[in-house]
C-alpha positions in Angstrom: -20.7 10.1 48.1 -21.7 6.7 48.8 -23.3 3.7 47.1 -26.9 3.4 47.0 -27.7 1.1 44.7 -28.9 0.9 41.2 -30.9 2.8 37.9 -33.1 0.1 36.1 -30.7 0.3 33.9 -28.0 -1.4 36.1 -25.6 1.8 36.4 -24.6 2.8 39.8 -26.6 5.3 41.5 -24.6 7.7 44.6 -26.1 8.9 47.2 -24.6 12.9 48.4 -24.9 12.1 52.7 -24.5 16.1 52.8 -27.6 17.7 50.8 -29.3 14.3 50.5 -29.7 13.7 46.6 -28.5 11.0 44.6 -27.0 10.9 41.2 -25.2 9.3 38.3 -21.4 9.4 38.0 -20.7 10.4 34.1 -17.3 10.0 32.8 -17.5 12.0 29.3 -14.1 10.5 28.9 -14.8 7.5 28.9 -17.9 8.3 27.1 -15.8 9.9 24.1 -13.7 6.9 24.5 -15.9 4.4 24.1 -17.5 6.6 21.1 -13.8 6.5 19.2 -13.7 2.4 19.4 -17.1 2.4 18.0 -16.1 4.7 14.8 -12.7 3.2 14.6 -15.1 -0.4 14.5 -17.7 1.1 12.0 -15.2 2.8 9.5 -12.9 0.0 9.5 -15.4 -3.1 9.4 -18.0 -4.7 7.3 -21.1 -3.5 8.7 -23.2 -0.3 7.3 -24.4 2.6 10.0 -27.8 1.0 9.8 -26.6 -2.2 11.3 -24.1 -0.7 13.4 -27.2 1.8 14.8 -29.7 -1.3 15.3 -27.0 -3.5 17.0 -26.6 -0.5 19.6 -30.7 0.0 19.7 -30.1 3.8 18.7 -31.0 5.9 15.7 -28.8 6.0 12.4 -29.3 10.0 13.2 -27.9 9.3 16.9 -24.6 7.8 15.4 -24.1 10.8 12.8 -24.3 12.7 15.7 -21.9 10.6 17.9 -19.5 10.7 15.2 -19.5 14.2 14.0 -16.8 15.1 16.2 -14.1 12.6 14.8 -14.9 14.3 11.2 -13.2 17.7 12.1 -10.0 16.3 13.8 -7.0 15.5 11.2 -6.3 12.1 10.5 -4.6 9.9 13.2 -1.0 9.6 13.0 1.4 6.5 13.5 3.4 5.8 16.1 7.1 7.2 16.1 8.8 5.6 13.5 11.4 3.0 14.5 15.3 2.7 13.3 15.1 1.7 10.0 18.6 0.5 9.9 18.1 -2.7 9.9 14.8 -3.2 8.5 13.0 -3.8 5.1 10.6 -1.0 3.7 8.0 -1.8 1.3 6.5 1.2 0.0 3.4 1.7 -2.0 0.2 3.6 -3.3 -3.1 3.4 -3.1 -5.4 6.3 -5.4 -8.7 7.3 -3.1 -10.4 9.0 -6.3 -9.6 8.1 -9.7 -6.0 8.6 -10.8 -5.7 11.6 -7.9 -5.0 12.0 -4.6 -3.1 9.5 -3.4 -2.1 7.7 0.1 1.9 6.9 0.0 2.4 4.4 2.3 5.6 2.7 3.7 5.6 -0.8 6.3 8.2 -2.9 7.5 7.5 -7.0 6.8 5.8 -6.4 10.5 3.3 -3.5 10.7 3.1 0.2 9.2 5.4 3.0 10.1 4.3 5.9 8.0 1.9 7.2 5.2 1.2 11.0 3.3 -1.5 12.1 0.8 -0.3 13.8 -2.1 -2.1 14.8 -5.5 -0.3 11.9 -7.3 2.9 9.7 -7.0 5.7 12.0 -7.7 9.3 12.4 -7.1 8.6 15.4 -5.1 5.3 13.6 -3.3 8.0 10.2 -2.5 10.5 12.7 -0.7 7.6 14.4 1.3 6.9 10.9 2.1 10.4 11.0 3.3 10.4 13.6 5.2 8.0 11.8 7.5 10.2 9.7 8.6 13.1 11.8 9.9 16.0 10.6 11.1 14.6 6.6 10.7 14.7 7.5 7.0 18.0 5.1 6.2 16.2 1.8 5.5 18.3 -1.6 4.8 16.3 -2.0 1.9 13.2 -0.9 0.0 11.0 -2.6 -2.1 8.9 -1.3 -4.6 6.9 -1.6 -7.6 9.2 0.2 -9.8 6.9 3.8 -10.2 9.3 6.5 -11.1 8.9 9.2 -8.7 9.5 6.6 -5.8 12.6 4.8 -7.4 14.3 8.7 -8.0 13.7 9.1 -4.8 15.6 5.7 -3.2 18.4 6.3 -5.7 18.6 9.8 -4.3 17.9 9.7 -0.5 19.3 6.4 0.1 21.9 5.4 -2.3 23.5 3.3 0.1 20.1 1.2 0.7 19.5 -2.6 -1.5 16.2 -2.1 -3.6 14.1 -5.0 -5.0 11.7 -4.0 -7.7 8.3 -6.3 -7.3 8.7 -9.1 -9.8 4.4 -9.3 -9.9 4.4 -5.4 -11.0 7.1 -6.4 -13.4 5.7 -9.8 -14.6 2.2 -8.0 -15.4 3.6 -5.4 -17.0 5.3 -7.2 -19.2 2.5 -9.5 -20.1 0.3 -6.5 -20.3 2.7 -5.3 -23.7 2.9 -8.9 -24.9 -0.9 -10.3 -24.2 -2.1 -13.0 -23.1 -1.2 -15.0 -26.8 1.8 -12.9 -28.3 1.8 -13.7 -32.2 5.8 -14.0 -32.4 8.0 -16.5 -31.4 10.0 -14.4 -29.9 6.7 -12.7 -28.0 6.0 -16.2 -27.1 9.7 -17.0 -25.1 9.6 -13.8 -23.8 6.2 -14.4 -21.8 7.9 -18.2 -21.0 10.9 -16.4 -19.6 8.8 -13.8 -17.7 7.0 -16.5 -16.1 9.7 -18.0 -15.0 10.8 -15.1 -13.1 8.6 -16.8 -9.8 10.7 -19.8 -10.3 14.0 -18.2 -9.3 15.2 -19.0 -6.1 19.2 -19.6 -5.4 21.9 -18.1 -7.5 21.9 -21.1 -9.4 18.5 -20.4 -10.2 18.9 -16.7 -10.9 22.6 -17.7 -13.3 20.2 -19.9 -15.3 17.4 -17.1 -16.1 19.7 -14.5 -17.1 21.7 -17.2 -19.2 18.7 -18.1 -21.0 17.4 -13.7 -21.1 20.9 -13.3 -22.7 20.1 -16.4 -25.2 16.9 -14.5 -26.0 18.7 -11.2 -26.5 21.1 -12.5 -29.3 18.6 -14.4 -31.1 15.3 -12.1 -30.8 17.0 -8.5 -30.4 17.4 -6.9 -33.4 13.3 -8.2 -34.1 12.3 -6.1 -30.7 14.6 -3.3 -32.0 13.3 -3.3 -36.1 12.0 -0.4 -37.1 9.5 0.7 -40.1 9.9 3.7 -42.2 6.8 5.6 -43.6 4.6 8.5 -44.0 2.9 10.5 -41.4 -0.1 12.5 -42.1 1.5 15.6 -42.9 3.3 13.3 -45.8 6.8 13.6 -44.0 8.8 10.6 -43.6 8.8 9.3 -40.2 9.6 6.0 -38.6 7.9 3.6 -35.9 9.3 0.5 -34.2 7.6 -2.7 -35.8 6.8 -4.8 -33.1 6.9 -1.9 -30.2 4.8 -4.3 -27.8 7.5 -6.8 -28.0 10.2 -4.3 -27.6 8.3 -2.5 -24.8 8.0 -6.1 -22.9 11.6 -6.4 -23.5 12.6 -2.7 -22.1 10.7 -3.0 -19.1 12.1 -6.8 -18.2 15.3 -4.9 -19.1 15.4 -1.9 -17.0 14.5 -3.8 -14.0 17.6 -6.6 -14.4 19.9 -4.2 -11.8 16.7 -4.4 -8.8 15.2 -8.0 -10.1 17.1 -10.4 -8.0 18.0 -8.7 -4.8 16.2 -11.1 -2.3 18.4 -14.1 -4.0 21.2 -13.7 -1.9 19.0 -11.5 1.1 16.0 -14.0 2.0 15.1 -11.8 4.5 13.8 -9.0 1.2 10.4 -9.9 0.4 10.4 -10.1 -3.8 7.0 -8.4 -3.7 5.2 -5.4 -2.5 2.4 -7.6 -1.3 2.7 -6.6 2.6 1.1 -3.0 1.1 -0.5 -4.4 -2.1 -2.4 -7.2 -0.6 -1.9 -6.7 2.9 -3.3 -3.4 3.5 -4.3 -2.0 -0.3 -6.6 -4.4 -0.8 -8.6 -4.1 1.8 -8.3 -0.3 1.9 -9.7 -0.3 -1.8 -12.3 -2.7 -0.4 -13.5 -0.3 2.1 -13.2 2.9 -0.1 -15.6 1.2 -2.0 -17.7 -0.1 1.0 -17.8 3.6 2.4 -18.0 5.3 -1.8 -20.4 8.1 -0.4 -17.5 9.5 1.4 -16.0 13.0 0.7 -12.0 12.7 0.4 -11.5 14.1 3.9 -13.6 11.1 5.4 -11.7 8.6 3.2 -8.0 9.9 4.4 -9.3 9.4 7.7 -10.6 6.3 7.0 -7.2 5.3 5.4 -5.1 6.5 8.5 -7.2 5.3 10.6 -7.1 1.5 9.1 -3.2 2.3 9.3 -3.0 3.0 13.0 -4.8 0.4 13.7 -2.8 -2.0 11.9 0.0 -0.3 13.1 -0.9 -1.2 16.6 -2.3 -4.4 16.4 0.5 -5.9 14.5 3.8 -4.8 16.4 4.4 -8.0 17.6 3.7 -10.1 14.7 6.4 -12.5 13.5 7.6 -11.2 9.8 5.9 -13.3 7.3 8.3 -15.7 5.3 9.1 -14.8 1.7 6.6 -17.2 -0.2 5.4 -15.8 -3.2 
């Protein structure tokens, strides 16, 4: 085969000196290749199949049909995952229909390293998460929004591993029980001291908050913890905690006092869980919504897809300082 010059096209025609006929050189490798960028491109971008179809000069129809194929292969998985030994994990969910099927995800401050789909978070769905990860399943530390199923799961798997609970899961929850304008004084410090919580820095820092918490607690606690006695329907006599918004604020600011301040003296722990929430969540719900016609297959592709190629793109970035 030699040279023999070109279509009207531009491609490169050969030229067979033995029967005399020339011809096209198809590489359907490349041509499935170059097919994969495309719906990696489409599912993962901004534009619709419309646009993407009329940039290329092709059918909508002609792109379906291109992209049928990389509907009936599983989702794409993540490259081996590295020795967590050293590293941070920040681990998080993301819900692709409703309050069901979920995508667990886990990233070092760097890129992702693994994600599963299970029904909903769960203890048992956070150690098939686990699982995933094999032998790199022995992280420095995890941080995490403080969701039950995952936190049974560090305590049990990796007791030996720091954990820093997400102080803005922990903040909004809290202000979620007291609102916005809580009607007590005590409501009202408790919010102050909540929003605080960003302002703690150094040990000195961190000393001073929990001085003040434990000022709050011997002035306000037995208000959080007063409880009325009544009737219930049935006319028995029953009992409910007054102000229960003010005393659930106070158990959930509580609770997480042991995981709060971990990244005090490690400034290498992020405090949030914004490398999952904001750095791939958000746009994952973004294009969930973008692509909403799609079936829950299509959108766990979609989401491991986005993965891998964050996953990929972002193994040499340098680890984003701890600013928020």
């Amino acid at each position: 085969m030699q040279k023999r010059g070109k279509t009207a096209n531009g491609k490169q025609r050969w030229m067979c000196l033995a029967c005399q006929k020339s011809t096209l050189r198809h590489r359907h490798d490349r041509t499935l290749f170059w097919r994969r960028k495309l719906f990696e491109t489409w599912i993962t971008g901004n534009r619709s199949l419309t646009e993407v179809a009329q940039g290329l000069g092709v059918t909508r129809q002609t792109l379906e049909r291109w992209f049928a194929v990389f509907w009936d292969e599983p989702p794409p998985a993540l490259p081996p995952v590295p020795n967590l030994k050293h590293e941070v994990l920040v681990i998080d969910a993301i819900y692709l229909a409703g309050r069901f099927h979920a995508a667990l995800i886990g990233r070092t401050p760097t890129r992702p390293v693994h994600y599963s789909f299970a029904l909903r978070e769960s203890f048992v769905s956070w150690l098939e998460f686990s699982e995933g990860l094999g032998a790199a399943s022995a992280p420095f530390a995890v941080v995490l929004d403080g969701q039950r199923g995952g936190l049974a799961m560090v305590k049990a798997l990796w007791p030996s591993a720091l954990v820093q609970r997400c102080l803005a899961h922990v903040t909004r929850r809290v202000k979620n029980k007291l609102t916005l304008n809580p009607k007590t004084e005590a409501g009202r410090e408790l919010r102050a001291l909540t929003n605080a919580l960003f302002n703690v820095w150094t040990p000195e820092d961190r000393d001073a908050w929990l001085k003040a918490f434990q000022v709050w607690e011997d002035q306000w606690l037995p208000l959080a913890l007063a409880k009325t006695k009544g009737l219930n329907q049935n006319g028995r006599q029953t009992w409910w905690y007054t102000h229960k918004n003010l005393r659930g604020g106070y158990i959930h600011l509580k609770n997480a006092l042991p995981n709060l301040f971990t990244y005090v003296n490690h400034p290498n722990i992020p405090r949030t869980t914004n490398h999952v929430e904001g750095g791939i969540n958000s746009r994952l719900k973004e294009l969930i919504y973008r692509h909403r016609g799609f079936s829950l297959l299509q959108k766990q592709i979609l989401v491991a897809t986005f993965l891998v190629l964050k996953g990929t793109s972002e193994s040499r970035q340098k680890p984003p300082q701890n600013v928020t």
